[in-house]
C-alpha positions as CSV (number, residue, x, y, z in Angstrom):
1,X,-26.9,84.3,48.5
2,X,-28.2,80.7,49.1
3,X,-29.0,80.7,53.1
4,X,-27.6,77.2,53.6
5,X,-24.8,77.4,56.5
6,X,-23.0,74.2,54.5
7,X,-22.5,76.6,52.0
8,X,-21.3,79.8,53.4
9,X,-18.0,78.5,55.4
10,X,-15.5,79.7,53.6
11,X,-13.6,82.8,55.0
12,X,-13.8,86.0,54.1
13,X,-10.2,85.9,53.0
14,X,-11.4,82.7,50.5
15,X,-13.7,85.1,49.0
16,X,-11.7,87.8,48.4
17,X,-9.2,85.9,47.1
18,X,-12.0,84.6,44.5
19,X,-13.1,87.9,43.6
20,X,-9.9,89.2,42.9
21,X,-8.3,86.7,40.7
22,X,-12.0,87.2,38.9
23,X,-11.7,90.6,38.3
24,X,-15.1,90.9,36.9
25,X,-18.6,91.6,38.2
26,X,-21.8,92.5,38.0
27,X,-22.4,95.8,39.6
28,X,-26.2,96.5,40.8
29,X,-27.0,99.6,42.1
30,X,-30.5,100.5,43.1
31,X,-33.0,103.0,41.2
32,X,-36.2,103.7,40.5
33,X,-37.7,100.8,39.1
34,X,-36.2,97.7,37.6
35,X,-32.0,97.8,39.7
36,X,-29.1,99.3,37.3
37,X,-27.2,96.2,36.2
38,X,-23.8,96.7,34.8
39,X,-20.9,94.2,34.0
40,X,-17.5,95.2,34.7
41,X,-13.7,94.3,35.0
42,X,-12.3,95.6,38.7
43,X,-9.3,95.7,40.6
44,X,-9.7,94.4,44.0
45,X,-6.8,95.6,46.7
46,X,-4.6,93.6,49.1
47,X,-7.2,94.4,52.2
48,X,-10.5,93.6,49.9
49,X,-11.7,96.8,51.2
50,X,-11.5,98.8,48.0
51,X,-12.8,97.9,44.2
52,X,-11.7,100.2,41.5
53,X,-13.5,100.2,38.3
54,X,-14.6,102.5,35.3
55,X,-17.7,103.0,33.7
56,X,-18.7,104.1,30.3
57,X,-20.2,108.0,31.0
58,X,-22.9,107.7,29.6
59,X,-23.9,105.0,31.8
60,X,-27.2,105.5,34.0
61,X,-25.0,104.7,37.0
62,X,-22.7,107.7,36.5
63,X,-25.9,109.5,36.5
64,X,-26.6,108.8,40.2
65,X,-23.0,109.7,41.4
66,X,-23.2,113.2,42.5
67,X,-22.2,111.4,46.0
68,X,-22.1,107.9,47.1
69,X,-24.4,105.1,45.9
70,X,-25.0,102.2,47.8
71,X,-23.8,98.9,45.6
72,X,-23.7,95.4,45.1
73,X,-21.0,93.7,42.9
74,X,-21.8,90.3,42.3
75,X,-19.0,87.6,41.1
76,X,-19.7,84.5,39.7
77,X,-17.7,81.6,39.4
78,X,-18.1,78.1,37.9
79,X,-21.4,76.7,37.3
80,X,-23.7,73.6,36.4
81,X,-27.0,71.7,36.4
82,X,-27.0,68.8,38.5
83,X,-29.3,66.1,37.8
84,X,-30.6,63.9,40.4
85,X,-29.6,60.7,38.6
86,X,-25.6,61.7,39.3
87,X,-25.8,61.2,43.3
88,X,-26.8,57.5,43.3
89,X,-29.3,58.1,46.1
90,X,-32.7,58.1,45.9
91,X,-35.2,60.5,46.1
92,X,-33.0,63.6,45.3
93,X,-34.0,66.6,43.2
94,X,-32.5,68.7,40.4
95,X,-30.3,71.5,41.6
96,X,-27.2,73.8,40.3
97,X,-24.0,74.1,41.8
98,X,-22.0,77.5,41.9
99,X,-19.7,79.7,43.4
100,X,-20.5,83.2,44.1
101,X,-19.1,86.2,45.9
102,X,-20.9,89.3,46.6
103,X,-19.2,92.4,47.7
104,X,-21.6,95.3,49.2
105,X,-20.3,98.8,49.5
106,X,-20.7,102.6,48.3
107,X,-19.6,103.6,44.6
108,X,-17.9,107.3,43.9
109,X,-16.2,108.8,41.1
110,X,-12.9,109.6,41.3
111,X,-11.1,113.0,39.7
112,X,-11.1,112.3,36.0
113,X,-7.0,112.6,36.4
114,X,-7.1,109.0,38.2
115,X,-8.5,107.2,35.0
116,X,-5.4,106.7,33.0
117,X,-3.4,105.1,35.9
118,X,-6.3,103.1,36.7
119,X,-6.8,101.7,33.0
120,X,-3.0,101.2,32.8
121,X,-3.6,98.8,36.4
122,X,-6.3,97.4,35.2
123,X,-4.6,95.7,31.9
124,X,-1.2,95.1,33.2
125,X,-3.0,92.9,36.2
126,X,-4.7,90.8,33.1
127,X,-2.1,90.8,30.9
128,X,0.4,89.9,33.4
129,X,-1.3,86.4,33.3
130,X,-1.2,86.3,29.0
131,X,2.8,85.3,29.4
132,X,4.3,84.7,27.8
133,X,2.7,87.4,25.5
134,X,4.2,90.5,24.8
135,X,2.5,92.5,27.7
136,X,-0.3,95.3,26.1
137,X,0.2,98.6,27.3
138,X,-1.7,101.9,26.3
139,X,1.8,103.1,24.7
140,X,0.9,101.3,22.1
141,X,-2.0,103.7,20.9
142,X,-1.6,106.1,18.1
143,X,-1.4,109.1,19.6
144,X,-4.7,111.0,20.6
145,X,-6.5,107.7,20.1
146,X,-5.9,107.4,23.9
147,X,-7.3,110.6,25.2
148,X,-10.7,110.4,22.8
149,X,-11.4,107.3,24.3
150,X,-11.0,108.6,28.2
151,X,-13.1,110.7,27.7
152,X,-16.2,108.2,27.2
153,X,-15.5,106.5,30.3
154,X,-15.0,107.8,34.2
155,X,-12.8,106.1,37.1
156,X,-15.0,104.8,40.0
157,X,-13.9,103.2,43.7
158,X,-15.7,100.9,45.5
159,X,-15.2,101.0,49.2
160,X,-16.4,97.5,50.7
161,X,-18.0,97.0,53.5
162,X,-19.5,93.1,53.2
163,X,-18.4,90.4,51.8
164,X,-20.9,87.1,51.3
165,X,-20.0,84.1,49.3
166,X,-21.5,81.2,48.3
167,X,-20.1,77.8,47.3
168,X,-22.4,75.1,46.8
169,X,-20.4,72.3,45.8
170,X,-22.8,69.6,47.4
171,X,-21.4,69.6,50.6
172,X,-24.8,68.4,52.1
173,X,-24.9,64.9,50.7
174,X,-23.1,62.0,51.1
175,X,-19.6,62.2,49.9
176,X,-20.2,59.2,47.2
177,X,-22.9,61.4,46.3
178,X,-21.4,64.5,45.8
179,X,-18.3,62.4,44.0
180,X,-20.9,61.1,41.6
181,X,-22.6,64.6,40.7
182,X,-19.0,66.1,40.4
183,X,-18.2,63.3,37.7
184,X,-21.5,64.0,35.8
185,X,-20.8,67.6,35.9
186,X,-16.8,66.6,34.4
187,X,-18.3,64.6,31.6
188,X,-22.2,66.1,31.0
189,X,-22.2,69.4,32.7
190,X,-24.2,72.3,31.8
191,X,-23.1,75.7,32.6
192,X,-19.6,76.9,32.9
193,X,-15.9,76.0,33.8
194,X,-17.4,72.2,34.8
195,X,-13.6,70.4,35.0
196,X,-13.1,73.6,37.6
197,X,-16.7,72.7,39.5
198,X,-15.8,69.5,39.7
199,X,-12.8,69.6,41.1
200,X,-13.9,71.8,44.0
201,X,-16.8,69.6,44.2
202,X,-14.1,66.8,44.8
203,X,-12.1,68.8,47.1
204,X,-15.1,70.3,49.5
């Protein structure tokens, strides 16, 4: 996470509340060698204190779950390059502005049993924000198609212990400044959800 104090104030609430409506990660787990990445959906609870998740089995992750495995699931958020010429001051230097929350716990596997609740969770929290779609639900599947599939993937729950985020929306210049980078990154951004940078770029 960027060490900058101007861009760690947000609370700890904030956060969570940003990595739940994300509901999807990047889970980093430390081996031997280069870290395990993998990317995954998750379910974050009311008290942010536990993710729940699944993983394909024959993921090298599930490998190292014979007991707890200390984790990192990394959230990211909107993103962009920033040129110098946006902030109308001189002597500035390129940079990229981005929100980020990392959450920091153990990983275990859960009974097998816990899986189908846990997938059925998992898409009614997404789908629930497709209305007015007909909501998906795993009653829908021809029967059997269901249960061959569970049984390539195995439930997993986070418990969190940290939680760190990042939003470096240019708080640390000038506020002309930082209104003339966020309207650069509205109409020339590169990166990811710009109009959403920008406005919490306007708003910080």
């Amino acid at each position: 996470m960027h060490p900058n104090p101007a861009f760690r104030g947000e609370s700890a609430e904030r956060n969570l509340e940003f990595a739940r409506a994300r509901g999807f990660g990047v889970l980093a787990v430390a081996a031997e060698g280069a870290p395990l990445i993998s990317h995954v959906p998750f379910l974050l609870n009311r008290d942010g204190d536990v993710a729940e998740l699944h993983l394909v089995r024959s993921n090298p992750i599930v490998r190292l779950l014979s007991e707890p495995v200390a984790v990192r699931l990394a959230v990211s958020g909107p993103d962009s390059y920033v040129s110098p010429d946006w902030y109308g001051v001189a002597d500035q230097v390129p940079t990229w502005n981005y929100v980020a929350v990392h959450l920091t716990g153990e990983l275990e596997l859960c009974p097998q049993e816990e899986l189908a609740g846990l997938l059925d969770r998992l898409s009614a929290y997404f789908e629930a924000r497709l209305l007015p779609k007909p909501a998906w639900t795993s009653a829908k599947m021809t029967p059997g198609a269901l249960e061959r599939m569970l049984r390539m993937i195995v439930p997993c729950r986070m418990r969190v212990s940290d939680v760190q985020g990042t939003w470096k929306l240019g708080q640390n210049k000038p506020e002309l400044a930082r209104y003339g980078a966020a309207e650069g990154i509205a109409t020339a951004g590169i990166g990811a959800e710009l109009d959403a940078l920008a406005a919490l770029m306007r708003g910080a």
